[in-house]
N, C-alpha and C positions, 0 to 999 in steps of 0.2 A: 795427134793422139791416135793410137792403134787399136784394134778390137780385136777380139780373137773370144770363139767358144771352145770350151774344153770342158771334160765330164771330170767325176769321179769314178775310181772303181771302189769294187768293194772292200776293201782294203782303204780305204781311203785315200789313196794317192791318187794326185792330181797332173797330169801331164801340160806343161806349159809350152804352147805351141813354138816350135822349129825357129819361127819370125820373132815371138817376144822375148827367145833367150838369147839372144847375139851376144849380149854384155854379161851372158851369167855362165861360169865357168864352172867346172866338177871338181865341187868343195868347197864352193862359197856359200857362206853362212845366209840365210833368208829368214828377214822377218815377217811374223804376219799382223796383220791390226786387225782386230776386230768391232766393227763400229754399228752396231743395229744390225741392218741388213746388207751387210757387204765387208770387204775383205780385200786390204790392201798388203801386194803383196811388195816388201821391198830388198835391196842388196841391206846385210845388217852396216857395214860401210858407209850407206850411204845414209844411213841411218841418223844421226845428228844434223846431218845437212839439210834437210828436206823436212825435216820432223814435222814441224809447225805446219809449212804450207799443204803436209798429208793431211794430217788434222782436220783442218779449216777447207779444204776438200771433201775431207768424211763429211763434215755436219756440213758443208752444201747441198750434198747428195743426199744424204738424208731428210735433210728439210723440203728438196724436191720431191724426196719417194714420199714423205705424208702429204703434202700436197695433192701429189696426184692419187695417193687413195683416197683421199678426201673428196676426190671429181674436181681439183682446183686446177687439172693436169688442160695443157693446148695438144690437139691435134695438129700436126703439119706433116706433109710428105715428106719421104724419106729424104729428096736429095735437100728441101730444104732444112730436116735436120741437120745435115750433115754441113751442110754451110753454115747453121749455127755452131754448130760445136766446133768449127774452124777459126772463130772466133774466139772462144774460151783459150 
């Protein structure tokens, strides 16, 4: 999995970093989902294939973010995050 931060401008467009668009060409169709607090963005293409496992991705994620507002959240260092989500 890859991370990347990126803004808004005022305008609202969103620049998607240099690294996460390898595979997205000028004039491919992009979906977006919106699921509570977050925002998946995908190829419309690829759209049918992946649908479901986005999904059920959103409401993990989700269910993690009330969680952790809730204070049900673990601390752990970074690199051990990071070997968790290696995992997933």
């Amino acid at each position: 999995m890859d991370i990347a931060i990126t803004k808004m401008s005022s305008k609202g467009q969103v620049v998607i970093p240099k690294e996460m668009r390898e595979e997205i060409n000028e004039g491919d169709k992009l979906v977006i989902i919106k699921n509570d607090h977050q925002l998946i963005l995908k190829k419309a293409e690829d759209m049918e294939e992946n649908l479901k496992e986005d999904l059920e991705f959103a409401k993990r994620t989700e269910e993690a973010y009330r969680r952790i507002e809730a204070g049900e959240g673990i601390q752990m260092e970074f690199d051990e995050f990071i070997n968790e989500m290696k995992k997933w």
